[in-house]
N, C-alpha and C positions, 0 to 999 in steps of 0.2 A: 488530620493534616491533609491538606491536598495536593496531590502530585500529577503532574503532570502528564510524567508517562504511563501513569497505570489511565487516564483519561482516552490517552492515545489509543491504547490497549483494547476498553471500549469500545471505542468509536473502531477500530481494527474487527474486532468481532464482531461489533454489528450490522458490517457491511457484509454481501456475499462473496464467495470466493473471487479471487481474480480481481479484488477491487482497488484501484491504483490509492495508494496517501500519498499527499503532495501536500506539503509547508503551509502553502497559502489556503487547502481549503480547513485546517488546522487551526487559524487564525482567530475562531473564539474561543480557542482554549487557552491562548496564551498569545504573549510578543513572539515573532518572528525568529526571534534570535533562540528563546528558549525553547519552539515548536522546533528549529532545526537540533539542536543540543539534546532532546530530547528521543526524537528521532533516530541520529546518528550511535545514541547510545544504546538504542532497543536494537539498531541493528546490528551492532556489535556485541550483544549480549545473544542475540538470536532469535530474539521475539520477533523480529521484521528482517525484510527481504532487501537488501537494497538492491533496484533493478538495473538503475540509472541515477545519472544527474537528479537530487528532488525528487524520486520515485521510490516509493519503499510498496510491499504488498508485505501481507500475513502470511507466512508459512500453513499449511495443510496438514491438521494432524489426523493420521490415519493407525489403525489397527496395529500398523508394520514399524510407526514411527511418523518423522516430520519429512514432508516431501514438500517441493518447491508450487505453484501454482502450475497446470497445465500450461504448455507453450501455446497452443491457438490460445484458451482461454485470455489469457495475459496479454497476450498481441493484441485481439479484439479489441479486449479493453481500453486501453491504451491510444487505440484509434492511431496508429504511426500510416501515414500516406505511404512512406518506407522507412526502410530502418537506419537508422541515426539520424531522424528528423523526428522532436518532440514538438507539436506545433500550443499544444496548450493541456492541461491537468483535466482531466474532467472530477466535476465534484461527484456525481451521482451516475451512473454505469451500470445500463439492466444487465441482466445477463448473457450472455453472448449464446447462439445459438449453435451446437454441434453437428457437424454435418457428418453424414454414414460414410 
């Protein structure tokens, strides 16, 4: 049978850390309506992070447990000019570089 959010799931861990899920780049796994239903359920279940509006991330499993993604990492990502302005999803997101 195929489900939808174990696809999400997937596609969540095969990105690297820190890497934004947004609806719309979700849209060949499904309609819209069931990419968000889907979504909203993983994050309520705890599989996903919801950051924002339409922004979910993968939780970080470590040694100690599940921790949230780093805060620079996640902001990089994300690309915000500043904070409470989303100007657009990116689909693909290298990884952000740590400064000392």
């Amino acid at each position: 049978m195929w489900s939808l959010p174990k696809h999400i799931m997937e596609h969540a861990e095969a990105c690297p850390e820190a890497t934004p899920l947004c609806p719309g780049a979700l849209l060949h796994l499904g309609k819209r309506a069931a990419v968000d239903q889907a979504l909203s359920r993983l994050a309520r279940s705890g599989k996903l992070l919801r950051i924002c509006q339409g922004v979910y991330m993968r939780p970080i499993e470590t040694r100690f447990g599940i921790r949230a993604p780093g805060l620079v990492w996640a902001r990089q990502s994300l690309h915000f000019p500043y904070y409470g302005v989303r100007r657009s999803c990116p689909v693909a997101v290298q990884q952000p570089t740590v400064l000392a």
